[in-house]
LUMLUMMI-957473 format. One record per residue (C-alpha): chain; residue number from 1; x, y, z; residue in one letter. Coordinates in steps of 0.05 Angstrom, whole numbers. Layout:
% residues N
+-------+-----+--------+--------+--------+-----+
| chain |   n |      u |      v |      w | res |
+-------+-----+--------+--------+--------+-----+
|     A | NUM |      X |      Y |      Z |   a |
...
+-------+-----+--------+--------+--------+-----+
***
This chain:
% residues 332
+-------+-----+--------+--------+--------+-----+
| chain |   n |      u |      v |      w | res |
+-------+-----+--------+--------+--------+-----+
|     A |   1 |   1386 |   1160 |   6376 |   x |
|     A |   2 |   1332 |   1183 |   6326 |   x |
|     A |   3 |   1367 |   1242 |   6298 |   x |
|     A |   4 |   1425 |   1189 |   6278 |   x |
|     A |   5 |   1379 |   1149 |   6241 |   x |
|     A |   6 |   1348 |   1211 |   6212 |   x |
|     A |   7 |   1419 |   1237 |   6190 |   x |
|     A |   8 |   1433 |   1194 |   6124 |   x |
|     A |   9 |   1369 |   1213 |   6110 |   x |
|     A |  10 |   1376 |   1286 |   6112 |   x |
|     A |  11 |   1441 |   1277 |   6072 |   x |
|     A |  12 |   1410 |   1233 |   6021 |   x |
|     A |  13 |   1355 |   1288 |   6013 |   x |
|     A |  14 |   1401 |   1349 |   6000 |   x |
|     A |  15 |   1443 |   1314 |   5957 |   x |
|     A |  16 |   1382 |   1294 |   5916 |   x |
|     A |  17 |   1351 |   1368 |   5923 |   x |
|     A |  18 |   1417 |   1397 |   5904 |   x |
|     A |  19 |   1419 |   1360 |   5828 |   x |
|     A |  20 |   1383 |   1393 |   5776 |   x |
|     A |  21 |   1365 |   1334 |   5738 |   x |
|     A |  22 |   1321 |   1308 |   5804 |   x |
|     A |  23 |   1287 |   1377 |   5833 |   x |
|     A |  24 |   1251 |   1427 |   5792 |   x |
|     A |  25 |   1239 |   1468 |   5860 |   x |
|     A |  26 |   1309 |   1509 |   5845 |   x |
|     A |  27 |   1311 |   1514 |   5774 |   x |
|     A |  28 |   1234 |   1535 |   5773 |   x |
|     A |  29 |   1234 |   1580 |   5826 |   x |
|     A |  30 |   1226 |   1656 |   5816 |   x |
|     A |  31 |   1304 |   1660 |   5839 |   x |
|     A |  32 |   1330 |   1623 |   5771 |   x |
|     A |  33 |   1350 |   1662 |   5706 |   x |
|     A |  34 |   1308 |   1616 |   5659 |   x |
|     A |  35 |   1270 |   1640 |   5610 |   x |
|     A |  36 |   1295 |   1717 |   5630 |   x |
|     A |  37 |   1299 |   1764 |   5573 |   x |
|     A |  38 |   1369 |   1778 |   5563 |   x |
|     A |  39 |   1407 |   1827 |   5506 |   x |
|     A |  40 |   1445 |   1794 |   5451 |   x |
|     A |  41 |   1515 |   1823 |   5485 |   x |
|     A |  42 |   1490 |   1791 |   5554 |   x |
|     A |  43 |   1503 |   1746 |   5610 |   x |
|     A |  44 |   1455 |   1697 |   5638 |   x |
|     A |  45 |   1468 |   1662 |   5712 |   x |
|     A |  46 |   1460 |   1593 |   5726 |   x |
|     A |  47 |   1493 |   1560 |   5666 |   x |
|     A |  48 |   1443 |   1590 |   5619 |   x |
|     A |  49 |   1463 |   1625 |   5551 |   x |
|     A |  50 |   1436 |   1686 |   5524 |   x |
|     A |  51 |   1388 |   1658 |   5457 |   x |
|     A |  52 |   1357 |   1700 |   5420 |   x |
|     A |  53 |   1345 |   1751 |   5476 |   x |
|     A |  54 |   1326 |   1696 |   5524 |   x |
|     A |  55 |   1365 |   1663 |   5582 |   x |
|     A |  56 |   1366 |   1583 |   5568 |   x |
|     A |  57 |   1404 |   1535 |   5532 |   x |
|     A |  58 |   1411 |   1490 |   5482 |   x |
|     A |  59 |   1389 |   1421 |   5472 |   x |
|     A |  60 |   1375 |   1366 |   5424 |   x |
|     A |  61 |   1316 |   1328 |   5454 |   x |
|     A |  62 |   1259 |   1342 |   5510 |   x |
|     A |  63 |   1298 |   1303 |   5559 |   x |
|     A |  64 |   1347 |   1359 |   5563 |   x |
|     A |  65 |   1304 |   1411 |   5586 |   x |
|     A |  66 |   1266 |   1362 |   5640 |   x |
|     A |  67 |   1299 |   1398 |   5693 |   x |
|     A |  68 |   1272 |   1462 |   5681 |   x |
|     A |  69 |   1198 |   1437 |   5691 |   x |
|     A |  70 |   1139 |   1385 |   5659 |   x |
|     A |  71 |   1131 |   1444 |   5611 |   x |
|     A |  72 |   1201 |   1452 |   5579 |   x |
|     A |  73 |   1206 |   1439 |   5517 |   x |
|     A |  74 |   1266 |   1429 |   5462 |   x |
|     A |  75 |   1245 |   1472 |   5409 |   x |
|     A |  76 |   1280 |   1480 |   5336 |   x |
|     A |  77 |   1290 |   1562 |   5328 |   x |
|     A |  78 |   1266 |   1552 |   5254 |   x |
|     A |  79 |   1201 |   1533 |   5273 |   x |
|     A |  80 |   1188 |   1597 |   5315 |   x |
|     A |  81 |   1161 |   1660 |   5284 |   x |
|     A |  82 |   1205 |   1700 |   5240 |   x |
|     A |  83 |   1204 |   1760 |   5301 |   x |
|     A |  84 |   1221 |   1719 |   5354 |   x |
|     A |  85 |   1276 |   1678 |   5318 |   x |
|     A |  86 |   1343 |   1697 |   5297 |   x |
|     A |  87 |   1398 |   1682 |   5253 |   x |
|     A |  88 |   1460 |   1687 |   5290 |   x |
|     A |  89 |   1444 |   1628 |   5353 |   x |
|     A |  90 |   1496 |   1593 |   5365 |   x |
|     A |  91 |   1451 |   1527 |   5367 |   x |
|     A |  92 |   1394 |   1500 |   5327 |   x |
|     A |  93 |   1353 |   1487 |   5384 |   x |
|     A |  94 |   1335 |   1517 |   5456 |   x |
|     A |  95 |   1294 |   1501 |   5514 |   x |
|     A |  96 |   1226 |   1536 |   5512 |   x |
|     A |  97 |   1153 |   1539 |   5549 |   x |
|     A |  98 |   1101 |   1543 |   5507 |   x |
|     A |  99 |   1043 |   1585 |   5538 |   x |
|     A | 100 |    971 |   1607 |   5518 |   x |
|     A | 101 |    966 |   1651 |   5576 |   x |
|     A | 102 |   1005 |   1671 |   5639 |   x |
|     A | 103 |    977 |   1628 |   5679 |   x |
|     A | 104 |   1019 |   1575 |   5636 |   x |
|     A | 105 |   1078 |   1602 |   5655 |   x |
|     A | 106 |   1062 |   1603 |   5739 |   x |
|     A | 107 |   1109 |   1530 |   5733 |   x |
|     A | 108 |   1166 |   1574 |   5729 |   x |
|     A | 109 |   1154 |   1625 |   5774 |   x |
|     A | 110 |   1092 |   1674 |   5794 |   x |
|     A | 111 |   1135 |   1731 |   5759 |   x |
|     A | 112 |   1133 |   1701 |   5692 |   x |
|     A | 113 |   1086 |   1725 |   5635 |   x |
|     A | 114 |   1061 |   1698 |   5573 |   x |
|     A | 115 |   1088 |   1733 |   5503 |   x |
|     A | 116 |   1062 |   1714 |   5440 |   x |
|     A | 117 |   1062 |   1639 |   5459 |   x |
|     A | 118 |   1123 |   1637 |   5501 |   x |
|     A | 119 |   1137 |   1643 |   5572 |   x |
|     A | 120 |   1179 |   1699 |   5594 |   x |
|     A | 121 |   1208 |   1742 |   5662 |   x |
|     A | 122 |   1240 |   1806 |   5662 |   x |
|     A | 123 |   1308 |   1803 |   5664 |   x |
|     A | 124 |   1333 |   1805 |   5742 |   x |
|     A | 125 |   1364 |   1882 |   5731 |   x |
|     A | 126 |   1296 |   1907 |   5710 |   x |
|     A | 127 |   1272 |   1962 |   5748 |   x |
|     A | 128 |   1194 |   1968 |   5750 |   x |
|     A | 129 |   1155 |   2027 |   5765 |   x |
|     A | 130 |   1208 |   2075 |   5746 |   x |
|     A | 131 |   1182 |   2111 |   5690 |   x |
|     A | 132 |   1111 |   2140 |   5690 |   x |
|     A | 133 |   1067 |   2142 |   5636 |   x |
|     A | 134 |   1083 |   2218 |   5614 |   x |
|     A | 135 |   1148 |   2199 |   5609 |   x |
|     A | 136 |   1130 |   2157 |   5547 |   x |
|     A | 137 |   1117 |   2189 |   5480 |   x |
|     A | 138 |   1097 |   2159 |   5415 |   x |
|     A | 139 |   1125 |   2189 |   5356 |   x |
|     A | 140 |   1109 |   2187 |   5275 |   x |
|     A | 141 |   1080 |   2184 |   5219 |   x |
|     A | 142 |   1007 |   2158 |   5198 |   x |
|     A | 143 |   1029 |   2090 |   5216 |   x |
|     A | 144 |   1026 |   2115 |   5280 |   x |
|     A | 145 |    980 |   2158 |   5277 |   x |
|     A | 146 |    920 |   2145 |   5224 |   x |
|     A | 147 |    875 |   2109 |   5270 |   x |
|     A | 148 |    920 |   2110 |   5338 |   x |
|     A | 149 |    909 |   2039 |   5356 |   x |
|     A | 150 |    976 |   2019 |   5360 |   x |
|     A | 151 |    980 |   2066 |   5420 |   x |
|     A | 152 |    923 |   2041 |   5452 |   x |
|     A | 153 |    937 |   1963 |   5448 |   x |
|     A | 154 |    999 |   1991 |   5478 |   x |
|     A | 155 |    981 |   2019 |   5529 |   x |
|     A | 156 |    925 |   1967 |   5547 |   x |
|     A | 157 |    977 |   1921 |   5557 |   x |
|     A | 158 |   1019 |   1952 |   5588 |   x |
|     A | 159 |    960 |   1961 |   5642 |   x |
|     A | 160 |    947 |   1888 |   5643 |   x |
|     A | 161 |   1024 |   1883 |   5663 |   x |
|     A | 162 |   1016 |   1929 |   5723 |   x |
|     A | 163 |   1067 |   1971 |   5685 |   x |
|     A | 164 |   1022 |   2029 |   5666 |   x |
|     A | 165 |    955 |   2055 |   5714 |   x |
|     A | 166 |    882 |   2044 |   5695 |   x |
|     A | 167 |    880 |   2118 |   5691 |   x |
|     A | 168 |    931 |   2139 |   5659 |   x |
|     A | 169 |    959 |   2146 |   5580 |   x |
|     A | 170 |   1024 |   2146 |   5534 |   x |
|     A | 171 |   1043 |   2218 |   5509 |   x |
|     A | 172 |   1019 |   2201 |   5425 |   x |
|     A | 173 |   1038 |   2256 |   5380 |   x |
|     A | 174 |   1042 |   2214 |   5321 |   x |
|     A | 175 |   1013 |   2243 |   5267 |   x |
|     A | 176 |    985 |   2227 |   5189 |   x |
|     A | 177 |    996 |   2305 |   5173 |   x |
|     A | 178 |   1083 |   2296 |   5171 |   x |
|     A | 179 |   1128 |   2324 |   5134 |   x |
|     A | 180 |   1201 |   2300 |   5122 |   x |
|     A | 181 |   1260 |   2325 |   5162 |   x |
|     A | 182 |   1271 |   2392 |   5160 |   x |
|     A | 183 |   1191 |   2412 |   5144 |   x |
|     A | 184 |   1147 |   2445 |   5183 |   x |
|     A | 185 |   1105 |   2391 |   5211 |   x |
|     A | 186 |   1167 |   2330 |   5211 |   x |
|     A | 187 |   1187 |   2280 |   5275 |   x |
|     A | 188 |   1228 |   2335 |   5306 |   x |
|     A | 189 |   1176 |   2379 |   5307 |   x |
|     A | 190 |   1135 |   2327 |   5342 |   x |
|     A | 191 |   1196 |   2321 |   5390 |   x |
|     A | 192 |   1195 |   2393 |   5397 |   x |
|     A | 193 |   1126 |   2396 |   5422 |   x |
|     A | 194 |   1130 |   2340 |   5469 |   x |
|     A | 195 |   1196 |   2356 |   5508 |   x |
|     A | 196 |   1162 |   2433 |   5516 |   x |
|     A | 197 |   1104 |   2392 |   5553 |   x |
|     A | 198 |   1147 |   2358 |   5589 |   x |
|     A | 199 |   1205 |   2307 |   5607 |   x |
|     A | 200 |   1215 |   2255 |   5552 |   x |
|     A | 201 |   1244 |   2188 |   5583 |   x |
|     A | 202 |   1223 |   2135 |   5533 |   x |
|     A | 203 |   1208 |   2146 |   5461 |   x |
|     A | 204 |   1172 |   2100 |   5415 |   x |
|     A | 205 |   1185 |   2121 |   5339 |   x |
|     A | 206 |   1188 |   2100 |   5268 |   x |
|     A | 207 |   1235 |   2145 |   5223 |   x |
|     A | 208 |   1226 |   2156 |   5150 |   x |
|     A | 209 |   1166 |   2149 |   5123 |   x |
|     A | 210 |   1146 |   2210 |   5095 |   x |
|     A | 211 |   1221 |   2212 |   5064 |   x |
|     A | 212 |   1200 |   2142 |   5024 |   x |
|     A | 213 |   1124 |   2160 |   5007 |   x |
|     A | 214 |   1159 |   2235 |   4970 |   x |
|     A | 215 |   1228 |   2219 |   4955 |   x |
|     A | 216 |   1241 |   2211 |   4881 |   x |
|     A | 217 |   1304 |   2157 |   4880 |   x |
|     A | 218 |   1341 |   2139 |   4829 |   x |
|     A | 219 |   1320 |   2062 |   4800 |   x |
|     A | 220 |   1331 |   2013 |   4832 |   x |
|     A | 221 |   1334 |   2061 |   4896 |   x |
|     A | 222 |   1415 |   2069 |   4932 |   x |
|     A | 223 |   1437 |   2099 |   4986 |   x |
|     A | 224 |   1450 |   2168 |   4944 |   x |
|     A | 225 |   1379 |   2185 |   4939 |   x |
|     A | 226 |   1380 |   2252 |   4978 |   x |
|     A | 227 |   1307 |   2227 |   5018 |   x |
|     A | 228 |   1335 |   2187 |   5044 |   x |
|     A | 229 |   1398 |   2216 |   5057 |   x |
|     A | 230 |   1353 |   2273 |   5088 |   x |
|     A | 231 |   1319 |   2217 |   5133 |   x |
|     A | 232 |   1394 |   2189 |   5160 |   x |
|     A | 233 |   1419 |   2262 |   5182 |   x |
|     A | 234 |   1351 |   2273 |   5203 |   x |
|     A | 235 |   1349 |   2216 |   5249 |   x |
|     A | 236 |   1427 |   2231 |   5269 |   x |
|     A | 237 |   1402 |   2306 |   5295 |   x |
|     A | 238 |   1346 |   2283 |   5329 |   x |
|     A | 239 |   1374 |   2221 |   5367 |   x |
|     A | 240 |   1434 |   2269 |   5382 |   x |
|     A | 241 |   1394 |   2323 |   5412 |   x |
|     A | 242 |   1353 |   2267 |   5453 |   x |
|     A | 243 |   1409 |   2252 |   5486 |   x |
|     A | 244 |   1432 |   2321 |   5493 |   x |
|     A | 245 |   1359 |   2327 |   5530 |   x |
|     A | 246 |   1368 |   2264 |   5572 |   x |
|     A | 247 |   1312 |   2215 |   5541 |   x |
|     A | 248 |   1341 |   2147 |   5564 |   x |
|     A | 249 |   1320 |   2104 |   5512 |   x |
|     A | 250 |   1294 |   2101 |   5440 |   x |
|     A | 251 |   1253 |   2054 |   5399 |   x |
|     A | 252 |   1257 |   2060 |   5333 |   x |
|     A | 253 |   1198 |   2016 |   5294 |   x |
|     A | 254 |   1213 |   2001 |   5228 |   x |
|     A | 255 |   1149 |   2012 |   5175 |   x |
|     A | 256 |   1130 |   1928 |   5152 |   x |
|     A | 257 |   1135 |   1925 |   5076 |   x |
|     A | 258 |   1087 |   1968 |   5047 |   x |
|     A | 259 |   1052 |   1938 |   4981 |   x |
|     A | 260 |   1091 |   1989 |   4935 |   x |
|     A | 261 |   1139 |   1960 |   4905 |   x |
|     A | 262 |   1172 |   2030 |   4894 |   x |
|     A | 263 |   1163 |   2046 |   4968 |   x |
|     A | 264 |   1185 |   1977 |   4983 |   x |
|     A | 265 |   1247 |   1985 |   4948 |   x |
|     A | 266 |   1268 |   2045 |   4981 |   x |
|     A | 267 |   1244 |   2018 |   5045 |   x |
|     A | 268 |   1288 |   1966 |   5044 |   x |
|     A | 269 |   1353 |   2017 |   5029 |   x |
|     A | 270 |   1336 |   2063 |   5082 |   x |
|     A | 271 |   1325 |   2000 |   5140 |   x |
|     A | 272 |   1399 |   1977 |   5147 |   x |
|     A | 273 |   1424 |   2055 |   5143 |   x |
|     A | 274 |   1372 |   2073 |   5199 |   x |
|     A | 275 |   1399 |   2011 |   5236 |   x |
|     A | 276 |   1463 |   2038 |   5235 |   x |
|     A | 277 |   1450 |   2105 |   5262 |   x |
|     A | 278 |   1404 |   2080 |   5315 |   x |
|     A | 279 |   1472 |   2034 |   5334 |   x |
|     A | 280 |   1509 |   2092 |   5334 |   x |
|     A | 281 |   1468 |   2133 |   5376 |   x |
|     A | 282 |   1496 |   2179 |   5437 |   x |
|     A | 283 |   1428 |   2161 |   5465 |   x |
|     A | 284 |   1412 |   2088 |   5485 |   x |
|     A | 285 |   1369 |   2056 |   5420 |   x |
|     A | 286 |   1341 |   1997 |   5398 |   x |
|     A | 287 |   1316 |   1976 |   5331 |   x |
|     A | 288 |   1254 |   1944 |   5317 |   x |
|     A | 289 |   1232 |   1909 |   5249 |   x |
|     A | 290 |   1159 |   1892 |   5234 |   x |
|     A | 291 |   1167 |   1866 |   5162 |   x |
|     A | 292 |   1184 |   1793 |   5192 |   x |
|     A | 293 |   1122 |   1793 |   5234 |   x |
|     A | 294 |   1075 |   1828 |   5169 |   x |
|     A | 295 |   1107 |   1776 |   5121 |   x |
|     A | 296 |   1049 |   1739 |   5080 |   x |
|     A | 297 |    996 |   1776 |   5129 |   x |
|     A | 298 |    989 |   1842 |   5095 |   x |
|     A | 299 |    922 |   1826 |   5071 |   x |
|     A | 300 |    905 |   1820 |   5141 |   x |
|     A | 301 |    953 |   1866 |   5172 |   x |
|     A | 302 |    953 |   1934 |   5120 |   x |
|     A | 303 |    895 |   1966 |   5105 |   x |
|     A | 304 |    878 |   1982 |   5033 |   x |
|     A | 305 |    924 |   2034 |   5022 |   x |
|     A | 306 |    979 |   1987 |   5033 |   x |
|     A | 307 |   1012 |   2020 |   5085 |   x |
|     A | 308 |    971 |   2031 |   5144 |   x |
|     A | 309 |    942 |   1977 |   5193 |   x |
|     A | 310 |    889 |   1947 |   5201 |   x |
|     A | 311 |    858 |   1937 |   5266 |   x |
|     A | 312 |    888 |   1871 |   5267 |   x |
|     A | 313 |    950 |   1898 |   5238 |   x |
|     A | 314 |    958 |   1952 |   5300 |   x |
|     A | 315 |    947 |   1900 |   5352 |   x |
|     A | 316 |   1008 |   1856 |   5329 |   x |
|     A | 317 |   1048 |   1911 |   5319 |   x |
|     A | 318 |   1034 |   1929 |   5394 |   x |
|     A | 319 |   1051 |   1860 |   5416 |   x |
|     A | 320 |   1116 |   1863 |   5381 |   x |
|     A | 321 |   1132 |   1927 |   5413 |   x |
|     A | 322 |   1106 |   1910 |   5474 |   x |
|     A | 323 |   1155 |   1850 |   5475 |   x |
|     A | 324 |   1212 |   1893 |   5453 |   x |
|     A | 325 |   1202 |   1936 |   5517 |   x |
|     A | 326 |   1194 |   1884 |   5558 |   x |
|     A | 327 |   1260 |   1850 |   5531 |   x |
|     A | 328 |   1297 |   1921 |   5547 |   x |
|     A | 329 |   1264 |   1939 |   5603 |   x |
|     A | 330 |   1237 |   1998 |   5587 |   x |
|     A | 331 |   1185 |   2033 |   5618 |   x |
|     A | 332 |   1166 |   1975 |   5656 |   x |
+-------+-----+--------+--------+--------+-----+
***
């Protein structure tokens, strides 16, 4: 009879479609893990490790990561930018997708969207559409606020993500006119004013900067220089009454190296001890560092001044932070 002649056959084709090494249908399809942004403390389904905030795995040749799709590709974690490396992977080497656009990425999956030359998904948890845009608020100093643009690149791709509406905006109180904690015009202030105008859910911030511009520190700078002691309990009070308040989750943008070597110096102090309170935050918070991705580009990146970006500068900031809240699925 035909359908016992046809039997072996259908065997012989599941067994086939069931190895990974022989069907990229499975392992490309929107219902794998790969390429998922995962956190460093993670899990990641179908085999896959967590590597440098990605779901893949490890390899030491192309032919390793053929099963994942014609566009896999073993790639060395050295070579990849400084921001979207890392120093603690447990292997040299990882299974990537290089992309110059999302429609690059549409081998793995229609969900999949190109960052900064790699493909990436959201991890599976993600909920979209959860947070609206006044639910978002941008806090800081000039940075931030000189020129705005880091907001706006934000926010424009955001939109081209589907996570944010063609008509509507970020809450940006940033400001160039800051003072440090405990001033009239400092981040908490800012804060102040944006919970009064309503609910704060995500918060985009960078801490300290007016603290290293006026603090006088002893030289070379320590951690007993009282600005920046003033900048830690600062930042301790105000994640602490965040939570208190209910925001869900922080983002706290570390300034790039200004051209200052003084400000540099204390800079670098105050970045680990801001880490640490941001780590031991009663509200949800993530730290972000844009030195790595301003390293040997300041001419390009800072304006004049030496602190502030540049057009230029402001748009790779916002893909940085951009990535970061795709990565922890906020506001998405």
């Amino acid at each position: 009879m035909g359908w016992v002649r046809a039997f072996p056959i259908v065997l012989a084709f599941a067994w086939v479609a069931g190895c990974r090494g022989e069907s990229q249908g499975p392992t490309t399809g929107s219902e794998t893990h790969f390429l998922s942004w995962c956190s460093r403390d993670g899990s990641c389904e179908d085999g896959l490790a967590c590597v440098c905030g990605v779901c893949t795995e490890g390899c030491g040749e192309a032919s390793e990561c053929a099963a994942y799709g014609v566009r896999a590709e073993c790639r060395d974690l050295a070579d990849k930018p400084a921001d979207q490396a890392c120093s603690d992977a447990p292997v040299a080497a990882a299974c990537e997708a290089a992309c110059g656009d999302d429609a690059d990425c549409t081998t793995f999956g229609e969900d999949l969207r190109c960052d900064r030359g790699f493909c990436r998904r959201l991890a599976s948890d993600c909920v979209q559409g959860d947070v609206d845009a006044s639910g978002v608020v941008v806090l800081g100093d000039s940075f931030f606020g000189a020129s705005h643009e880091i907001t706006a690149e934000l926010e424009r791709l955001a939109r081209a993500r589907g996570a944010l509406d063609a008509g509507d905006s970020y809450r940006d109180y940033s400001s160039s006119l800051i003072s440090p904690f405990g001033g009239g015009a400092d981040l908490t202030s800012q804060y102040t004013t944006a919970s009064e105008e309503g609910a704060v859910r995500i918060a985009i911030m960078n801490i300290g900067g007016p603290e290293v511009l006026l603090s006088a520190c002893p030289e070379p700078p320590d951690a007993t220089c009282p600005g920046l002691q003033s900048a830690v309990a600062g930042a301790e009070a105000l994640l602490q009454r965040m939570a208190d308040d209910g925001v869900e989750a922080v983002l706290d943008v570390s300034h790039p190296d200004p051209a200052d070597e003084t400000f540099r110096a204390q800079l670098s102090v105050l970045r680990p001890l801001l880490r640490d309170v941001c780590e031991a935050s009663p509200v949800r918070c993530y730290s972000l560092d844009l030195a790595p991705t301003f390293e040997g580009r300041t001419d390009e990146y800072l304006l004049s001044d030496g602190l502030n970006p540049t057009t230029q500068g402001a748009n790779v900031a916002a893909a940085v932070i951009w990535s970061a809240m795709q990565r922890r699925c906020l506001a998405q």
